[in-house]
C-alpha positions in Angstrom: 0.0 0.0 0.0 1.1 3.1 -0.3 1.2 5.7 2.7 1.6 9.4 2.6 2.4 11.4 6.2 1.4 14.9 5.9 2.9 17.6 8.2 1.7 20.7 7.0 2.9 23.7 6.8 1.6 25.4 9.6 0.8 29.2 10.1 -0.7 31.2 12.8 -2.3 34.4 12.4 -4.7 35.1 15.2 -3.9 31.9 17.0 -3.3 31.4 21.3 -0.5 29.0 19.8 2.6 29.1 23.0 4.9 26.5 20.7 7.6 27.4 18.9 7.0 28.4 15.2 9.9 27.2 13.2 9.9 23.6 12.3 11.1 20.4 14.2 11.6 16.8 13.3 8.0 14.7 13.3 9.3 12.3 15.3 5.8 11.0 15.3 6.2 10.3 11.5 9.6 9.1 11.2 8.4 6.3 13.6 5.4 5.7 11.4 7.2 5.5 8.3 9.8 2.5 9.7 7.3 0.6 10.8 5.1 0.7 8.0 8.4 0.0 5.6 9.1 -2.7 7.6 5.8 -4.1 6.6 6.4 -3.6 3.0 4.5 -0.3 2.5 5.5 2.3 -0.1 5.8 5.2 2.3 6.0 9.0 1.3 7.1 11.6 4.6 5.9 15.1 3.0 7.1 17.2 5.8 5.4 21.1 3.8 7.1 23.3 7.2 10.5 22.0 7.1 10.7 22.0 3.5 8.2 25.7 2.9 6.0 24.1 0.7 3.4 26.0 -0.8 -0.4 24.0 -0.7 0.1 23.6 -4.3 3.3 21.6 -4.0 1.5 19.5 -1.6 -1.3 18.9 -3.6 0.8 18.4 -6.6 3.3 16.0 -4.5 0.4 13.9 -3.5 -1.3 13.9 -6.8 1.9 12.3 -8.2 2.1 10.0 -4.9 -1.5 9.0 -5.4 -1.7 7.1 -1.8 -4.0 4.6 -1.0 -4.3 6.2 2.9 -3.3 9.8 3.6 -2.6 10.7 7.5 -2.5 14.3 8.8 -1.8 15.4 11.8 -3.6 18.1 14.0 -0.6 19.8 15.7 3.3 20.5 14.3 5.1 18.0 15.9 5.3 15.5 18.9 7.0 18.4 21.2 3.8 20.5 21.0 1.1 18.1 21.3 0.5 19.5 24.9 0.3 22.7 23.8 -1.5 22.3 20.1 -3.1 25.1 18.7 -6.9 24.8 19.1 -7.9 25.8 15.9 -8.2 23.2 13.0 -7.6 25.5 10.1 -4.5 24.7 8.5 -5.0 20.6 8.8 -8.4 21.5 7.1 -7.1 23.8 4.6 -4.8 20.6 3.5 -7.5 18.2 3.4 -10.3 20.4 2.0 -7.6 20.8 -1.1 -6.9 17.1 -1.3 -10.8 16.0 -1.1 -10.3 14.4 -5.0 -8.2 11.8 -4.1 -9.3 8.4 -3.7 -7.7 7.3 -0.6 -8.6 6.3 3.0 -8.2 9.8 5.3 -6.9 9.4 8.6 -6.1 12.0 11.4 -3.8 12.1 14.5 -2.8 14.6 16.9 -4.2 15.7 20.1 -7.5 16.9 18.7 -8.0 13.5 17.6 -7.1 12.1 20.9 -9.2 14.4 22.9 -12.7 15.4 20.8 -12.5 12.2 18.5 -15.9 13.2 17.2 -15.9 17.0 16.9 -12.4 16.3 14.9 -13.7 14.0 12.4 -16.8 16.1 12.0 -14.9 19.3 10.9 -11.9 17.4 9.4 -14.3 15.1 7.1 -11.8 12.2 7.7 -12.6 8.9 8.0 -10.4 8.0 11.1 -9.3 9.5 14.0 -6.1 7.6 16.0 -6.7 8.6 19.6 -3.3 8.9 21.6 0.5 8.3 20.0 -0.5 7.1 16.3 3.0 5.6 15.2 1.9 1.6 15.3 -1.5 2.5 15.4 -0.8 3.5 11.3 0.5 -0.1 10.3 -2.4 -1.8 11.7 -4.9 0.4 9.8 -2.7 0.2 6.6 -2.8 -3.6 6.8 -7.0 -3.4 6.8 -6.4 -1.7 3.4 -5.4 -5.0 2.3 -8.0 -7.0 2.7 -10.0 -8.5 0.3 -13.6 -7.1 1.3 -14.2 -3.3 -1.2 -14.4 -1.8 2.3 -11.8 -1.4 5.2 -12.7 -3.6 8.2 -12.0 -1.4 11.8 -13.9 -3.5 13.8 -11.0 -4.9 15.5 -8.6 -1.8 15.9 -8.6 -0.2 19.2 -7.8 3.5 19.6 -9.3 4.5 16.7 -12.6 6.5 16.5 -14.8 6.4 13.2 -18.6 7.1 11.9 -20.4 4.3 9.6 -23.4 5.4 8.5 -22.9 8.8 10.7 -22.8 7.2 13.3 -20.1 7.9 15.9 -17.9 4.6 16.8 -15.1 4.9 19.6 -13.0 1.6 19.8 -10.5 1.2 22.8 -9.2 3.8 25.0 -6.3 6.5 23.7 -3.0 4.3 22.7 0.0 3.9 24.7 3.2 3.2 22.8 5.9 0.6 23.9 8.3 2.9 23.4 11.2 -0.3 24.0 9.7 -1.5 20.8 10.5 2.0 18.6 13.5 2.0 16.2 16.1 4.4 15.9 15.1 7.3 13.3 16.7 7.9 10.3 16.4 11.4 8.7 17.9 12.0 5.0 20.2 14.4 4.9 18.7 16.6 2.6 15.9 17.2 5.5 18.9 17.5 8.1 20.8 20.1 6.3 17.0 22.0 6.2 17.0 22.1 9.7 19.2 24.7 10.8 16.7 25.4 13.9 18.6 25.2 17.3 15.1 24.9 19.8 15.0 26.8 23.2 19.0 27.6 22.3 20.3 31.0 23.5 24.3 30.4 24.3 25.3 30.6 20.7 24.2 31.1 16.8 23.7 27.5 15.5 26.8 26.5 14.2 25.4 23.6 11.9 22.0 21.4 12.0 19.7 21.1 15.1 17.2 18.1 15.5 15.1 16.8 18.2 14.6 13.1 19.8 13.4 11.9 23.1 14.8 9.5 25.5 11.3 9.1 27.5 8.2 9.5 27.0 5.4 10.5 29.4 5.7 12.4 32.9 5.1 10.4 36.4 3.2 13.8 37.4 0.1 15.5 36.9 -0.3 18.8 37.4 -2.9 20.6 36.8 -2.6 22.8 33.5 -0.8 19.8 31.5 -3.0 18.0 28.9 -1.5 14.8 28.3 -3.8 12.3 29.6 -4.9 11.3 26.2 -1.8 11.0 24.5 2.2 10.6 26.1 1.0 10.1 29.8 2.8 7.3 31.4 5.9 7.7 31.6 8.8 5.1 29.6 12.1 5.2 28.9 13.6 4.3 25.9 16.5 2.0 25.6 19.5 3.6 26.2 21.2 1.9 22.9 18.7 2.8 20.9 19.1 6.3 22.0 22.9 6.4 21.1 22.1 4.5 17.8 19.9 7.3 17.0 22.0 10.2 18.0 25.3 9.1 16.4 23.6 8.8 12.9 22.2 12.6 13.1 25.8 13.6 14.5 27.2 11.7 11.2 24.9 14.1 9.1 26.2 17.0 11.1 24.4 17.7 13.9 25.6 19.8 16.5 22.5 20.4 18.5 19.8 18.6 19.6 16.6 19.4 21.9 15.2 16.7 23.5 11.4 16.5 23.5 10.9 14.5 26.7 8.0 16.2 28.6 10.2 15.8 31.6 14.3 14.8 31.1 14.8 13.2 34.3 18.7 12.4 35.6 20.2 9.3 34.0 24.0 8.6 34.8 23.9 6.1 32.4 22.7 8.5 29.5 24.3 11.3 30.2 28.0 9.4 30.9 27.4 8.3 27.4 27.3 11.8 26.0 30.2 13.5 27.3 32.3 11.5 24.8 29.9 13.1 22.0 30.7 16.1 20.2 27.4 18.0 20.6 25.2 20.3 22.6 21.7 19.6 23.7 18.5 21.2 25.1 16.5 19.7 27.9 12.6 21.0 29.7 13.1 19.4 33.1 11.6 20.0 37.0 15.1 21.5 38.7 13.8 19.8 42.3 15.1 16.3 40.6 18.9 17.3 39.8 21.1 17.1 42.8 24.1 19.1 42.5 26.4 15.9 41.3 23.5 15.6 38.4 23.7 19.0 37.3 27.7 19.4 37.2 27.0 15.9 34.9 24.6 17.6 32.7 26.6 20.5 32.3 29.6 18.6 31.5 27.3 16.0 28.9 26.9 18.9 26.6 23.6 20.8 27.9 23.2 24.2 26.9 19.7 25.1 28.2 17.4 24.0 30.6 13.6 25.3 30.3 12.8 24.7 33.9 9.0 24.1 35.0 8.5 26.3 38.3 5.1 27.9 37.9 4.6 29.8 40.9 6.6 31.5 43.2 4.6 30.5 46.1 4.1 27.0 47.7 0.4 27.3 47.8 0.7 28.3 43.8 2.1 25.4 43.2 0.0 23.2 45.5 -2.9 24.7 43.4 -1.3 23.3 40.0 -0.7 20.2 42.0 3.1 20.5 40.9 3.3 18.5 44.1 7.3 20.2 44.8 9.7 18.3 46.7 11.8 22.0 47.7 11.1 25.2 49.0 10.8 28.5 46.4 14.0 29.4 48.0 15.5 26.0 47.1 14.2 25.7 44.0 15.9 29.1 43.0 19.4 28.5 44.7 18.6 24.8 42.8 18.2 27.3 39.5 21.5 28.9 40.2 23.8 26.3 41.1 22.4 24.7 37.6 23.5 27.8 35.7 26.8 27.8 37.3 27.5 24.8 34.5 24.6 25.6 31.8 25.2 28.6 29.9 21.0 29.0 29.9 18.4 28.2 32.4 15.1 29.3 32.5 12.5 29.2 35.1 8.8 29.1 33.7 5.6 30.7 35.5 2.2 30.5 34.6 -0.3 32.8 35.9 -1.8 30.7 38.6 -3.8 33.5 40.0 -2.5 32.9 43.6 0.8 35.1 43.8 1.2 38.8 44.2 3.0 40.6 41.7 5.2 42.3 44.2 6.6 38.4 45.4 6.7 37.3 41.2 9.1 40.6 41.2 11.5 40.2 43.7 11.7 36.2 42.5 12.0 37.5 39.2 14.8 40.2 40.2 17.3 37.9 41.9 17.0 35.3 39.2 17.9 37.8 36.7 20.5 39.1 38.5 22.7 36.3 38.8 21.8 35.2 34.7 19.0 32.5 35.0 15.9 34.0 32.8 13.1 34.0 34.4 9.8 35.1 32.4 6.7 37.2 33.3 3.8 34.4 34.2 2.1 33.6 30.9 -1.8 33.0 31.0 -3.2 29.8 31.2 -5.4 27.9 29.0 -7.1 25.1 30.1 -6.3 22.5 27.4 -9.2 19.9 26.6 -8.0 17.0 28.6 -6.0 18.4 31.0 -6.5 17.9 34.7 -7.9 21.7 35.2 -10.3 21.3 32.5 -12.1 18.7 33.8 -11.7 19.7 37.2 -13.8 22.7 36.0 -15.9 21.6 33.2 -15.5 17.8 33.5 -14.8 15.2 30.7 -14.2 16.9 27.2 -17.2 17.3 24.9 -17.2 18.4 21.0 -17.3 22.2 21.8 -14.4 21.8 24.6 -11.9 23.5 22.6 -14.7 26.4 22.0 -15.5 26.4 25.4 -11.6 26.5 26.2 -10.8 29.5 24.1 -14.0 31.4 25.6 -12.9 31.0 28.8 -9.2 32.0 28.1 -10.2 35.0 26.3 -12.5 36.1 28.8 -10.1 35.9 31.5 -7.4 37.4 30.0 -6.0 40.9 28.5 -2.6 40.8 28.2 -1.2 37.1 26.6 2.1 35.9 25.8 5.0 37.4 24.1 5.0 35.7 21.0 1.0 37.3 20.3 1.6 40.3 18.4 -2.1 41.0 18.7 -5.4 39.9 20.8 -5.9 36.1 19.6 -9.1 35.5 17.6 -12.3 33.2 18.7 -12.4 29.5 17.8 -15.3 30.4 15.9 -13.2 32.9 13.8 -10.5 31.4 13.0 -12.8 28.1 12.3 -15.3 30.1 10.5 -15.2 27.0 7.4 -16.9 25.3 10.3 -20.4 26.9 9.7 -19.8 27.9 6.1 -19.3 24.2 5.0 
């Protein structure tokens, strides 16, 4: 059979969006694409944001392709799943354009995960893969195959669909075995696109950045994090597989990678194993795990930045986001500056919890800064479909959660983050095909 994998290329105007806006390796996809070579698909990885492909070269690439399924995902790459945009509008935009060809449409991402129905109903696909997708893909690929006119799903958990309109939800979201996952393979020609450093602030990138992840998964759940439908438990990868995979992107040049874990927790083993290795690397970690050994280690491995989850500057802050802290604020800051006595970058995160004065954020704030670790104004928080807060408030997600999401986040809120040149638009708005089509 033959597959295409369709990142698009993503833009967004009037979007909440908090992730990063240049392009980053679908690890999701390269996955995908192994497996289903290894089962003896013809498999086409059209990755339109790394590459800056206009919709027409798309189109035009998978005219020429002409697959028998086409998969698109919902959100630009594994690293931003928790934090997708909520609008559907540029996945749309790609599928609307590609409605002529004859193929079985299938969907992933966190939307898909979270509001199975409400995705397929504005996407128009015929599947939805609720939670990580990559060996989820072969199994619906090999249904292709069989010798009835019509697919067979009947037997494929974590997958949502409608026959005859009416909604089917097989399974519960899917959990990788991440032991099981190969080492990736880029081509060069999409390594030497790359030239993206993530979260990197020591230096100009000096060659090609990429990402990978040695975990998946975080053993905690605080409040504003929406993973619980997609990389919740946390697994490790094997740490062979991990140096496998690193040593053939350093052989293509690499000099920087950001690892995508939603936590990097201390590994001897691992980070022994790098020193030796002639790169720099990223990491988005808690700081009240790394003991002061840990952190000279991870300094000395080759780590250039740390994005540091903190939250709140109060305890009761971040008993309210159930961050669930094993130190002090105190702690946690002389924690923030012993780590940037051997890591050119670290920065502390804060969300706007709605529990700390803005005279205590300030003084935090001020002897962080003062000593180099960045620490940034509290950005607002949205209440992700999914995540803990959400259905603390509103209860398990429905079709209009992302709606009800962005109303509430909009309402709450005047000033947003740094990277919104303007006030963000409505759902409605910016999905405004939704009532049109």
């Amino acid at each position: 059979m033959k597959i295409a994998l369709v990142n698009p290329n993503w833009t967004f105007e009037g979007s909440i969006y908090f992730g990063c806006r240049e392009s980053h390796l679908p690890l999701e996809y390269g996955y995908a694409r192994t497996l289903l070579a290894r089962e003896g698909h013809d498999v086409l990885l059209l990755d339109a944001q790394l590459h800056e492909h206009q919709l027409s070269d798309v189109v035009g690439g998978l005219d020429a392709f002409d697959p028998d399924m086409l998969v698109v995902t919902t959100a630009p790459s594994y690293l931003f799943w928790r934090c997708a945009p909520p609008e559907l509008r540029i996945p749309h935009e790609l599928l609307a354009a590609t409605r002529h060809l004859d193929c079985l449409r299938v969907v992933v991402g966190p939307h898909a995960s979270t509001t199975p129905a409400a995705t397929l109903r504005k996407l128009g696909t015929d599947v939805a893969v609720m939670g990580e997708c990559e060996d989820v893909l072969p199994i619906l690929a090999a249904s292709l195959g069989s010798s009835s006119d019509r697919p067979r799903f009947e037997d494929i958990q974590s997958i949502a669909y409608a026959p005859a309109g009416q909604l089917r939800v097989q399974g519960t979201p899917h959990e990788t075995d991440m032991s099981a996952l190969p080492a990736l393979r880029w081509a060069a020609e999409d390594v030497a696109h790359h030239r993206h450093h993530h979260h990197r602030f020591d230096r100009q990138p000096d060659g090609p950045g990429a990402e990978m992840e040695v975990s998946r998964g975080c053993p905690y759940h605080c409040s504003f994090c929406a993973k619980e439908h997609f990389r919740n438990d946390y697994r490790k990868r094997p740490v062979p597989v991990i140096l496998d995979e690193l040593d053939g992107l350093l052989e293509l040049g690499v000099r920087y990678v950001y690892f995508i874990d939603e936590i990097f927790l201390p590994s001897r083993e691992l980070l022994e194993a790098f020193v030796a290795r002639p790169f720099a690397f990223g990491i988005q970690t808690r700081i009240d795990l790394w003991t002061p050994a840990n952190l000279e280690l991870l300094g000395r491995a080759g780590c250039v930045s740390i994005e540091a989850g903190v939250e709140s500057v109060s305890i009761e802050g971040r008993n309210l986001l159930d961050k669930g802290s094993r130190l002090t604020t105190e702690a946690i800051a002389d924690r923030l500056i012993l780590a940037r006595s051997h890591v050119p970058f670290v920065q502390a995160n804060l969300l706007e919890a709605g529990s700390d004065d803005a005279a205590s954020i300030a003084h935090w704030r001020d002897r962080l800064l003062a000593v180099g670790v960045w620490a940034n104004k509290p950005v607002p928080m949205f209440l992700y479909p999914g995540s803990p807060g959400y259905v603390k408030r509103w209860g398990a997600p429905d079709d209009l959660a992302w709606e009800r999401a962005m109303e509430d986040y909009l309402a709450r809120y005047q000033d947003f983050s740094d990277i919104q040149d303007a006030r963000p638009l409505s759902l409605p708005e910016l999905e405004s095909w939704c009532s049109a089509s």
